[in-house]
Each structure stands twice: as structure tokens, then as C-alpha cells.
C-alpha positions as CSV (number, residue, x, y, z in Angstrom):
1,X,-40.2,-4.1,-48.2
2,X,-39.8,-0.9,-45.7
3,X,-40.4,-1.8,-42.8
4,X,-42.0,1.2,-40.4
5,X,-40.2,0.6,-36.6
6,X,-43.3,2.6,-34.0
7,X,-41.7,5.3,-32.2
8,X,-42.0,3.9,-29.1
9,X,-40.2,0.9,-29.9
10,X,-36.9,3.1,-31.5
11,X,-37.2,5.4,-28.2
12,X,-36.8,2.1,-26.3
13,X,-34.0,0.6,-28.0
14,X,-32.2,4.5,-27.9
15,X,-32.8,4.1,-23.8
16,X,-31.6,0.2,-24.0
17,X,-28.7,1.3,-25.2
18,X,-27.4,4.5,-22.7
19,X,-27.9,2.2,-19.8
20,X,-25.2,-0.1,-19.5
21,X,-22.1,1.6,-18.1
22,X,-19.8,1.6,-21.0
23,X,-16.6,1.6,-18.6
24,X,-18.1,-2.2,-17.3
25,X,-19.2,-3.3,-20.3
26,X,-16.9,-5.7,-21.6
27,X,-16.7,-6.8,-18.2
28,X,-20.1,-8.2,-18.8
29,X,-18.9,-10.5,-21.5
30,X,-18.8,-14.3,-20.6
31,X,-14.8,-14.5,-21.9
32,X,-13.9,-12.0,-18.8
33,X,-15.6,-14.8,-16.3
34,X,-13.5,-17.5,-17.5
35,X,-10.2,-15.2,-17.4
36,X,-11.2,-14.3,-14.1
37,X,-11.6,-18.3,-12.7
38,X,-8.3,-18.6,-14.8
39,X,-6.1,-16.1,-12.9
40,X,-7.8,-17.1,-9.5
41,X,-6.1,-20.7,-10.1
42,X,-2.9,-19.3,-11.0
43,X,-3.1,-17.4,-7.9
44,X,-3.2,-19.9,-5.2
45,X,-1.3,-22.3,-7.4
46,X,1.7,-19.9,-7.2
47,X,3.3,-20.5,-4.4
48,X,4.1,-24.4,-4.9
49,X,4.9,-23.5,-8.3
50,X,7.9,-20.6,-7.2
51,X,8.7,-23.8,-4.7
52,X,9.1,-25.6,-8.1
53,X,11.0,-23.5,-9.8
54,X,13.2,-22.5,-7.1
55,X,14.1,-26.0,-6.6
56,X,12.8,-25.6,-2.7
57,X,13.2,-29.2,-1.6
58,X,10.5,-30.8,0.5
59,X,12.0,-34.3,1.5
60,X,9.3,-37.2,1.3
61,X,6.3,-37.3,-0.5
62,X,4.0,-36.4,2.8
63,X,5.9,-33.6,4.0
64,X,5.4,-31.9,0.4
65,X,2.0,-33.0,0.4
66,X,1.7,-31.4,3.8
67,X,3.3,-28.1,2.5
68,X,1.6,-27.5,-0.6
69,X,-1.5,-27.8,1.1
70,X,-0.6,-25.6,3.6
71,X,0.1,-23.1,0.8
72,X,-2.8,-23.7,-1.4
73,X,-5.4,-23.6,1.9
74,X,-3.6,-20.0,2.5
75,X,-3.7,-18.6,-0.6
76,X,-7.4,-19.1,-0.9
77,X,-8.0,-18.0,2.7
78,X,-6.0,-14.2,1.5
79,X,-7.8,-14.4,-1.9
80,X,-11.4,-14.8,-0.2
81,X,-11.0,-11.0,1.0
82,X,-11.6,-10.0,-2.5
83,X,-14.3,-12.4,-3.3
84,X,-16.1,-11.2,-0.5
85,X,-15.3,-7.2,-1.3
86,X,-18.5,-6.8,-4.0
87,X,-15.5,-6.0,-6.8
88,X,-17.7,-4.7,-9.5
89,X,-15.0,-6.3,-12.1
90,X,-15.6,-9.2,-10.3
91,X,-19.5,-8.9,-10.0
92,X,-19.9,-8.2,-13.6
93,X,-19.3,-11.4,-15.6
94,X,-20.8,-13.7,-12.8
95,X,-23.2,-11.9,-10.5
96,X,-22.8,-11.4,-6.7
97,X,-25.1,-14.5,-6.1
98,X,-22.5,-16.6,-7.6
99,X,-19.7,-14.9,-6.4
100,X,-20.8,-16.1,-2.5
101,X,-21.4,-19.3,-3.4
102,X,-17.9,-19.7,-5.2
103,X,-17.0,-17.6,-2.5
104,X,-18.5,-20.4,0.1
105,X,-16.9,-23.2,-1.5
106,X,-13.7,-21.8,-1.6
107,X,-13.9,-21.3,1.8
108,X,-14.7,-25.1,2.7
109,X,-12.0,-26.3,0.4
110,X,-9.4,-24.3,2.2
111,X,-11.1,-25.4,5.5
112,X,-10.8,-29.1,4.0
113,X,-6.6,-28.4,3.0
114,X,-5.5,-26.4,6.3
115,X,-6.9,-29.2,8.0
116,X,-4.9,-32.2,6.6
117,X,-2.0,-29.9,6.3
118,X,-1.3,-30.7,10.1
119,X,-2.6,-34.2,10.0
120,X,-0.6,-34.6,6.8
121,X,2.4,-33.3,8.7
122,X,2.1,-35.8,11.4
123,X,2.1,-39.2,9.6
124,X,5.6,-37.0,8.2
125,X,6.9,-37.4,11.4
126,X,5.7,-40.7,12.7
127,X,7.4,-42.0,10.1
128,X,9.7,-40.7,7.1
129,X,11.2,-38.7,10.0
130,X,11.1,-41.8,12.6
131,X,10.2,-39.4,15.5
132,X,7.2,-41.1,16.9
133,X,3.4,-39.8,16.5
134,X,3.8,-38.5,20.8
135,X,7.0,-36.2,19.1
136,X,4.7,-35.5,16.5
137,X,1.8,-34.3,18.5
138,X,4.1,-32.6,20.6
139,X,5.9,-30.6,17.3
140,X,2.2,-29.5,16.4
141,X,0.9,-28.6,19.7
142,X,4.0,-26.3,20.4
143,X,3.2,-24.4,16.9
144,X,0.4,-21.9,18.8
145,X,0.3,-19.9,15.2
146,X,-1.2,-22.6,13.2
147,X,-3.8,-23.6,16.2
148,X,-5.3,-20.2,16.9
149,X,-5.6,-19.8,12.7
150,X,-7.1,-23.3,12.1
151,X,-9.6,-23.0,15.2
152,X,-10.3,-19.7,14.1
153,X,-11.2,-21.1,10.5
154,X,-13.0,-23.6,12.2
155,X,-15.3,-21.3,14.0
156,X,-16.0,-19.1,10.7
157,X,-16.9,-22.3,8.4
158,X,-19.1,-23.7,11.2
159,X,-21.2,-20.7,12.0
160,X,-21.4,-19.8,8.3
161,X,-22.5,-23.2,7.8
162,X,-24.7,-23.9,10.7
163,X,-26.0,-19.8,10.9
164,X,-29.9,-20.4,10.7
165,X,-29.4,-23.8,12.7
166,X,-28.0,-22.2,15.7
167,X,-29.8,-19.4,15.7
168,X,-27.1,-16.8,15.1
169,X,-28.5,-13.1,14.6
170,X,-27.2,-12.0,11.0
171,X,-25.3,-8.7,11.7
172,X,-23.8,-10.6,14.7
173,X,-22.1,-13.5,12.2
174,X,-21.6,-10.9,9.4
175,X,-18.7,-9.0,12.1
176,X,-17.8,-12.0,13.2
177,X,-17.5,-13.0,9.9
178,X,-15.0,-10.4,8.9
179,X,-12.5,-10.7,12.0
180,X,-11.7,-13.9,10.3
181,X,-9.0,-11.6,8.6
182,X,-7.1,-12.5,11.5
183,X,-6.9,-16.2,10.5
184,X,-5.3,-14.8,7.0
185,X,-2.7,-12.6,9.5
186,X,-2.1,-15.5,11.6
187,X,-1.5,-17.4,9.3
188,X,1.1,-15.6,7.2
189,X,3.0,-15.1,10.5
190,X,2.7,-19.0,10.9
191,X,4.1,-19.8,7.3
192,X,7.0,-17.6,7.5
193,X,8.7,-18.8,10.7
194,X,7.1,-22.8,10.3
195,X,9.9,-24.9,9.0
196,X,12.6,-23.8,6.5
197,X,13.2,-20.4,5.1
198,X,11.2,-19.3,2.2
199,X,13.2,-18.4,-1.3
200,X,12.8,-14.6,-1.9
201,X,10.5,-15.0,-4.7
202,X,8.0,-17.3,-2.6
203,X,8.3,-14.0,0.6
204,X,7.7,-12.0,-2.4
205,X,4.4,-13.2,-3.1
206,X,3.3,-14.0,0.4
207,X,3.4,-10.5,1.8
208,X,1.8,-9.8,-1.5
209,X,-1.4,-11.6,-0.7
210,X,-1.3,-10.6,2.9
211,X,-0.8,-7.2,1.6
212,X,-3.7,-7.3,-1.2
213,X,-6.2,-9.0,1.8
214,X,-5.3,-6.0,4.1
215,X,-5.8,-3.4,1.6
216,X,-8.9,-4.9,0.3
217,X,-10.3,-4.8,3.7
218,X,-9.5,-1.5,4.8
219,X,-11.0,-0.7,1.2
220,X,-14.4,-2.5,1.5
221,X,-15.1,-2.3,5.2
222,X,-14.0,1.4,5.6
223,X,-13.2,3.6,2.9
224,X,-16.6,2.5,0.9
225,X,-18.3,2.4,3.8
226,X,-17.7,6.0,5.1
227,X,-16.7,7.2,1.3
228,X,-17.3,5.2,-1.3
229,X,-20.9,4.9,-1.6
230,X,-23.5,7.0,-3.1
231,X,-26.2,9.5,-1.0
232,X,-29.5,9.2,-1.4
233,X,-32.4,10.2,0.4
234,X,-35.7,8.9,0.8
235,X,-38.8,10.5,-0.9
236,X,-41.8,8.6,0.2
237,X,-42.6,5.7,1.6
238,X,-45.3,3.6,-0.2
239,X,-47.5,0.8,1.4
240,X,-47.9,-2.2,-1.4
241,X,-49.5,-4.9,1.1
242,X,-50.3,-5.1,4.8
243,X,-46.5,-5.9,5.2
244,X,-44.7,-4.6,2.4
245,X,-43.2,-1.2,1.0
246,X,-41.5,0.4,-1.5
247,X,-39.3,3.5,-0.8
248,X,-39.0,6.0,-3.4
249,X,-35.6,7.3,-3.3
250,X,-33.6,10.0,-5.1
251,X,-29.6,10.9,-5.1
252,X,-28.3,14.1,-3.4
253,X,-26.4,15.1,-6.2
254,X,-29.1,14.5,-8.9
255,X,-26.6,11.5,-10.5
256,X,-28.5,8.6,-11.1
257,X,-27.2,4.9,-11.0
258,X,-27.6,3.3,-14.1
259,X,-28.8,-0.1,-13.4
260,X,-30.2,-3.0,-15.9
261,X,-34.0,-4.0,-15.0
262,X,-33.4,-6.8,-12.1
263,X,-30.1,-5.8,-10.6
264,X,-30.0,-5.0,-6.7
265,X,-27.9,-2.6,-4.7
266,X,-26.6,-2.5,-1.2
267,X,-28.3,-0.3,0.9
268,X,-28.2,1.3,4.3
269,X,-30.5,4.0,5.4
270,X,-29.4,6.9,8.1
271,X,-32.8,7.0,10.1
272,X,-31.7,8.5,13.8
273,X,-33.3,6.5,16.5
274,X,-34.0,3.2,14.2
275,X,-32.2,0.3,13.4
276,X,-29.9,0.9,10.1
277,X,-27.8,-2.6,8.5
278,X,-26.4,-2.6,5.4
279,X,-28.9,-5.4,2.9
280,X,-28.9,-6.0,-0.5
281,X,-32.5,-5.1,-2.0
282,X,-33.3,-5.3,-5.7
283,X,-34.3,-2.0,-7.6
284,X,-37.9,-2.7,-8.4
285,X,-38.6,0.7,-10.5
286,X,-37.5,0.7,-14.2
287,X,-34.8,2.4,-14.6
288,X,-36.1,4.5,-17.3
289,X,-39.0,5.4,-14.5
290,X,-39.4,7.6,-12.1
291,X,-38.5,7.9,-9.3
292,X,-34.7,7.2,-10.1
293,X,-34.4,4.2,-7.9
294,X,-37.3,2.1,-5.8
295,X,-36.6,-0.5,-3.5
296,X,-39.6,-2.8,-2.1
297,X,-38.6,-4.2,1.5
298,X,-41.3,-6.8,2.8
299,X,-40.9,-7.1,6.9
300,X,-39.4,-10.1,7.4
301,X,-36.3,-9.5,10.0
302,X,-35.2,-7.7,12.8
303,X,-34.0,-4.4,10.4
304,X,-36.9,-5.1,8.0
305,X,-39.4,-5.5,10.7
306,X,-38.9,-1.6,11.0
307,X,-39.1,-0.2,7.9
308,X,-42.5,1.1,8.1
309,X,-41.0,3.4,10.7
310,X,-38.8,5.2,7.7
311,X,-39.8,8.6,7.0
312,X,-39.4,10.9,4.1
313,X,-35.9,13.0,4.4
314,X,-34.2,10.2,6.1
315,X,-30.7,9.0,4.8
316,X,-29.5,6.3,2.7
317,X,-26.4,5.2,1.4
318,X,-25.9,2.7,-1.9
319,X,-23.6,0.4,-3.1
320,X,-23.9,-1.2,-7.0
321,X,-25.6,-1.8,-8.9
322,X,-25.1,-6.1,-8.8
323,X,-25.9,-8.9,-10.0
324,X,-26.9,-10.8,-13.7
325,X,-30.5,-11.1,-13.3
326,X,-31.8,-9.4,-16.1
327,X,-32.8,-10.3,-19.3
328,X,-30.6,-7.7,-20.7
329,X,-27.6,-9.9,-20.5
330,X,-29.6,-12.4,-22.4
331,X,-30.9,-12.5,-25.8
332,X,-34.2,-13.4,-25.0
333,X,-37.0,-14.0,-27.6
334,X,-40.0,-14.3,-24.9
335,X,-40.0,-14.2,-21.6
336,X,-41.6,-16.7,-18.7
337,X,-41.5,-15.0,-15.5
338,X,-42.0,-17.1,-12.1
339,X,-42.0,-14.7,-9.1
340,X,-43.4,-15.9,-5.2
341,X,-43.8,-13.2,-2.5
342,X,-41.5,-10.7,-2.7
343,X,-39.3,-12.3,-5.2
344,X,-41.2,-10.3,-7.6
345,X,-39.5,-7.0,-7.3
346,X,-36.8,-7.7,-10.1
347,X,-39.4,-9.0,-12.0
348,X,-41.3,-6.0,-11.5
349,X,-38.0,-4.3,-12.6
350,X,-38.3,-6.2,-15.8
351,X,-41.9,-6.0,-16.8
352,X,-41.3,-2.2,-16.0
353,X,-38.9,-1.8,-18.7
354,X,-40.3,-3.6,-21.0
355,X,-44.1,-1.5,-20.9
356,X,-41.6,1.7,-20.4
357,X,-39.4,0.9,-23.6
358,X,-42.7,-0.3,-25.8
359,X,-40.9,-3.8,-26.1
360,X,-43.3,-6.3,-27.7
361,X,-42.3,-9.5,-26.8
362,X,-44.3,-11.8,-25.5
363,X,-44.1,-12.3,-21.8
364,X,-45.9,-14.3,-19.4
365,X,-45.9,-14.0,-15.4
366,X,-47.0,-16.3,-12.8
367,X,-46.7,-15.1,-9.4
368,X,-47.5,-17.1,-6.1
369,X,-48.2,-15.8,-2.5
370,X,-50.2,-17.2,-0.1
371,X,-52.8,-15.1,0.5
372,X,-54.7,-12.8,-1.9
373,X,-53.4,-9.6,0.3
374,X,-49.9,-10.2,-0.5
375,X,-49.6,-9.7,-3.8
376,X,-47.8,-6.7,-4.6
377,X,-48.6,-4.3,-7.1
378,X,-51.7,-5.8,-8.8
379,X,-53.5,-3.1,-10.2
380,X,-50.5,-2.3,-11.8
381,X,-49.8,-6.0,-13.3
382,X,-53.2,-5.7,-14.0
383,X,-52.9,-2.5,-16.4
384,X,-50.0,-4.3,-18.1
385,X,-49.6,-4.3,-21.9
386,X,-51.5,-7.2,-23.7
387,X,-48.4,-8.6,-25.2
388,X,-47.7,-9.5,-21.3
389,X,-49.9,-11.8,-19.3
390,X,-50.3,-12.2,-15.9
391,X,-51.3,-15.1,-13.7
392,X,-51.8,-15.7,-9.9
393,X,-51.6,-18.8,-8.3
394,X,-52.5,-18.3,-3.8
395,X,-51.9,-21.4,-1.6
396,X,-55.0,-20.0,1.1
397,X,-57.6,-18.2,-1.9
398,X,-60.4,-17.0,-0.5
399,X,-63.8,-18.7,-1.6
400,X,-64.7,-16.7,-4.8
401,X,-61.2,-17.2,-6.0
402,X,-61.3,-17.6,-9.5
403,X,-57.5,-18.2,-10.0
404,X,-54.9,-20.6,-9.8
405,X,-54.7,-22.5,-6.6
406,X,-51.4,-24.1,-5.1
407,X,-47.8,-24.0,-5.3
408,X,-46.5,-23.3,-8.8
409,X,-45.9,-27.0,-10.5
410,X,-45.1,-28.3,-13.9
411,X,-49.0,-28.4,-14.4
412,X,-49.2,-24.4,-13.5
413,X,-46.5,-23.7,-15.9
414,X,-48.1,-25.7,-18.8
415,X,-51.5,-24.5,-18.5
416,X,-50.2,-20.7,-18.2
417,X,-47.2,-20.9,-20.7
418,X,-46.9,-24.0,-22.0
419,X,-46.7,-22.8,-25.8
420,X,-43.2,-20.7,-24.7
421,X,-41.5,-22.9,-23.1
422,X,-39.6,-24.4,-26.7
423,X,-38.4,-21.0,-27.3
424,X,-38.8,-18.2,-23.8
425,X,-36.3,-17.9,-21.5
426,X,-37.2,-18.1,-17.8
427,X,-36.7,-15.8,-14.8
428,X,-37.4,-17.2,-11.8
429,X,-37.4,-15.4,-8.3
430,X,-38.4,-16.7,-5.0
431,X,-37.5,-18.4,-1.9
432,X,-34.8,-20.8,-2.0
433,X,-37.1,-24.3,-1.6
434,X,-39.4,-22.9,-4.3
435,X,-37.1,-21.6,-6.9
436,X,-35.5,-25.6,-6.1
437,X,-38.6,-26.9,-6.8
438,X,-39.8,-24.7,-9.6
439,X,-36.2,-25.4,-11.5
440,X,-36.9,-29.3,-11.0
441,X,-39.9,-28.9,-12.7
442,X,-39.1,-26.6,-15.4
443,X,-36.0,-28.8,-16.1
444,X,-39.2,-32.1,-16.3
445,X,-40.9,-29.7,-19.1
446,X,-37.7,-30.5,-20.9
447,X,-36.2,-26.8,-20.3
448,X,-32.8,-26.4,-20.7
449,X,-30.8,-25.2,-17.6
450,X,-29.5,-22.8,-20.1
451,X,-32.6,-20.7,-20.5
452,X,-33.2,-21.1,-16.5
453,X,-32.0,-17.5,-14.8
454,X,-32.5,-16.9,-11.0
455,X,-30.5,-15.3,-7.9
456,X,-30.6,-16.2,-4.6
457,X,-29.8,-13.5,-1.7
458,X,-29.5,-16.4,0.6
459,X,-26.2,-17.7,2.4
């Protein structure tokens, strides 16, 4: 039998298909991921390897030990300037959300290694080496290199680790955060005049990663940032709640940036006299919409706080697009879409596309905010297709609330969706305790962590 496709739906698999950038695309594919993770291992496994094979000979078991690590911890350390350079060939098979956290467990694990690789050294020479632990301490505390790159280290894991604790304001850390090239410098200088002469393959290497980590640097911290990233400027500034807006931007050049529904971008806006940081905001419009790009900015920080005080004309530059939170690297056959406060701007993204592309799966939203005047965007959720329903849950309703009431639970996600839930992928978006919770529950409802998709911009 013939089947008749609507014309809306053709159109909106024709659009579907331009958007992906077809230079990245089989960087997308999971199989590029997994080569990736495999040449990061053989990269700061290299250097005891060429040790191997050059037949370098560490005597005793602890003083190879001690070396190794001392190798491994540095490689990581040099490799961690890409990880942290928003690669795009990088970005593509994982998403930038992963990349940071891989990207902050790398950086504890070489913390963990540099740090035995002097204590490891030291039962060397209390004993194989019958020198004494007081010679010992007095080898280590003579080596200044190692000191200044291990306290250095130190400092960066701590405050990364302990950044909301302390107080520390962001754009403070984040500089501090990249002068910790200095441990990778230090630290090269350290293993090249520490003990015995490298083998000219193993020098070879290790002014090859100090040499990558430089140029990466200079690449991501300068030349992108004065260069490399795109012009925009801002066309209006749209109130959505009391403390939220959207700014409507467009590109100096007319190029757009082809993004998927739910990706974010880097963004920095030239306004003279305000406060301008670089964040990473998620592109709310559809990207078959218009205007070419939204953002939607709820004031929350110090830079954020003032972005009310934007006006139309000022500057902006941006990075990306990032990230894998889009259904369109999925194969989804319905959709479940869990949003609170501001977390529902990719989802906007999403639902966007799909009323924009006349897509007619089934789709079901529940959003949560506390109060009735934060939700953002209702009329327009509102006005949504009838394949897609929408439900809000407030944790202060006011009294002729006729909603949901409460945090979103299992028993919120049952009553609203619980007929998807065998077959609709989920995309949930929030803060960090609630997307927890909200994955705890959905994993209760017997949904696989498989069909679970959420990013976190948190550190």
C-alpha cells in the first residue's frame, strides 16, 4: 500500500538532514570515542614502554615503581591541556560534560601518582639503596623542581575540588586554573635533569608532550580567544520571567552555526562598561527558527546577575557548538522530557525542532520550578502540538493551583508518562541534586541507564 508522507514531515526530515556538519560527522559515531580513550592510554603509557624497549634499567622494584609513576602522573598532567581545550574532535563522540569529568579524574589520578612518586622514591633509598630515610629526605628536599610542581598540583586539585566550599569566585579559579601549565613546564624540566639520562627516543617524546601542551595553550587561550571564534551581535533582549532572558542574536557575517536541538556554545558578550566572562549557555531556539541562535540566561551569578543590563548592538563572541544532549544522536521512538528551572532551554531546543520539523512523535514534558512565575516560556509550551504534552509540577503553587505539586518523583513520572516509559527515551535537565534524584527514580521505574540522557554544566 502507498503510503502518502505530509509535506511537513518530508520538509523536516530534508532540514534534519543539512544540519549536522558533514566534516564532524563521523566524529559523532560511538567507534571514534572508544579510539579516542584508546590512544589517550597509549599516550601516557608511552614513556615506560620506550623505557622498556630501550632496555633503560631501573634497579629495584621501588625505584621503577617510583619512575613509572613519575612518568605516567606526567604524561596525564601534559595530556590534560587538550582535554581541557573544547577540541571539537574531542567534544564530538563524548560531549564536553563528559570530557570535564574525565578531564577531573584524570586530574586526581595524576595528583594520586606524582604523589607516591616521591614517597615511592624514598622507601628506595631507605633501603634497596641503604642510605637512611634522613638521606632520603634530604635527596628529595634538595630536588626544588619536583616541590614547586607537586605543590603547585596540589593547590589546582584542592581548589578545583573544594571551589564552592571555600568560596572561591569562578573567573578567579578558572585563571588560576590555567597557570597550572606551569606544573606541566616544571615538571618536564624536573624529569629531564632528575636521575639518569633519558634514551633519545624517551627525550623525543617528552618535549613532544611539553610541546603539544604549549601549543594547545597558546591555541585555546589566545588564538581562539582573540581569532578563533565567531561574531555575533545581539538583536533584542527578551524578558521570559522576573529573572530570566533570552538574547536573540545574529552573526556579523550572516553564517550561521549549525547546531543539533540541545547543544550549547561558549559565549562572551562585548558590552563596554559591563561585566563580560566567557560561559557556556545552551541554544534554546531551534535551529531551523529564527532568530539564528537564542540563548536564555537566568540571573544567577556575578556575570549573570547583569544580563538584564545587555542592550541591542552590543558584542558577542561564540565558541561551538558542544555537547551530546540531543535526541538527534539517538534513535528515539518517544520522548520523556524532565526539565527544572532553567534546565529547560535545551529542552526547549528540542521541542522547537520537533513542532518546527512537523515530527510526530510522541513527547511528554514535565517541568518543575518553584514558583508559578518562573516558568519560562508557557504560553508557548502551552500552544505546543498535541502529539506533545506538557506538565508542571511548582514546589510553592499558589492556592488555585490546579497542577502538579512537589518535586518531580517516581509517582510524577508515572502519573504524567507512565505508558512511555517501556519504550521513550528520557532527557533530563536540571540542577545537579535533582537530575541525581530524578535518575534514581527513573532507574526505580525499571528504566534503563541506557535511555537516561542529561548534561551537567557543573564542575
Amino acid at each position: 500500500m502507498l503510503r502518502i508522507w505530509p509535506l511537513g514531515a518530508v520538509i523536516g526530515q530534508m532540514r534534519r538532514e543539512k544540519l549536522p556538519d558533514n566534516r564532524l560527522r563521523k566524529m559523532e559515531r560511538p567507534i571514534w570515542g572508544y579510539l579516542l580513550l584508546c590512544l589517550y592510554l597509549i599516550l601516557i603509557l608511552l614513556l615506560p614502554l620506550l623505557a622498556h624497549l630501550t632496555r633503560t634499567v631501573w634497579p629495584g622494584l621501588f625505584l621503577g615503581a617510583a619512575r613509572a609513576l613519575g612518568l605516567v602522573g606526567f604524561s596525564i598532567l601534559a595530556i590534560q591541556v587538550a582535554l581541557g581545550s573544547r577540541l571539537k574532535f574531542i567534544d564530538r563522540p563524548w560531549g564536553m560534560d563528559r570530557v570535564m569529568r574525565f578531564h577531573k579524574w584524570a586530574a586526581i589520578g595524576a595528583f594520586v601518582m606524582l604523589l607516591l612518586h616521591p614517597l615511592t622514591l624514598l622507601v628506595t633509598y631507605a633501603h634497596p639503596m641503604d642510605l637512611g630515610y634522613a638521606t632520603g629526605f634530604a635527596m628529595l628536599r634538595t630536588n626544588y623542581g619536583g616541590i614547586i610542581a607537586l605543590a603547585s598540583l596540589v593547590a589546582v586539585v584542592l581548589s578545583a575540588l573544594l571551589l564552592k566550599k571555600i568560596g572561591l569566585e569562578y573567573q578567579l579559579w578558572r585563571y588560576a586554573h590555567k597557570g597550572a601549565l606551569i606544573v606541566v613546564v616544571v615538571g618536564f624540566v624536573h624529569g629531564l635533569r632528575s636521575g639518569e639520562a633519558m634514551p633519545a627516543p624517551m627525550q623525543v617524546y617528552f618535549w613532544a608532550l611539553l610541546l603539544a601542551a604549549l601549543f594547545l595553550f597558546f591555541y585555546s587561550n589566545i588564538y581562539m580567544k582573540l581569532w578563533g571564534r565567531s561574531r555575533w551581535r545581539v538583536d533584542a533582549i527578551i524578558p521570559e520571567t522576573h529573572d530570566t532572558y533570552s538574547l536573540a542574536l545574529r552573526p556579523h557575517n550572516g553564517e550561521p552555526l549549525h547546531y543539533r536541538p540541545g547543544q550549547f556554545v561558549q559565549l562572551r558578550l562585548d558590552r563596554p562598561g559591563r561585566p563580560s566572562e566567557e560561559h557556556p549557555f545552551t541554544a534554546s531556539a531551534s535551529p531551523t527558527g529564527a532568530p539564528p541562535l537564542t540563548v536564555t540566561i537566568k540571573e544567577s551569578g556575578d556575570f549573570t546577575d547583569t544580563i538584564s543590563k545587555t542592550r541591542p548592538g552590543d558584542g558577542a563572541r561564540i565558541e561551538g557548538p558542544f555537547g551530546r544532549f540531543s535526541f538527534q544522536f539517538d534513535s528515539p521512538v518517544a520522548f520523556v522530557f524532565i526539565a527544572g528551572g532553567v534546565g529547560i532551554t535545551p529542552v526547549l531546543s528540542m521541542l522547537r525542532f520537533l513542532r518546527d520539523t512537523g515530527d510526530e512523535r510522541r513527547a511528554v514534558l514535565i517541568y518543575g520550578n518553584h514558583t508559578e512565575a518562573d516558568i519560562i516560556a508557557r504560553g508557548e509550551l502551552e500552544a505546543m502540538p498535541a502529539n506533545i504534552e506538557v506538565y508542571h509540577t511548582l514546589n510553592a503553587p499558589p492556592e488555585d493551583w490546579d497542577g502538579l505539586k512537589g518535586h518531580v518523583c517516581a509517582d510524577t513520572i508515572e502519573e504524567c508518562a507512565g505508558d512511555l516509559l517501556t519504550e521513550a527515551d528520557i532527557y533530563l535537565c536540571g540542577p545537579p541534586p535533582m537530575m541525581h534524584s530524578v535518575t534514581e527514580q527513573l532507574k526505580s521505574l525499571g528504566v534503563p541507564r541506557r535511555r537516561i540522557h542529561s548534561e551537567r554544566f557543573a564542575l
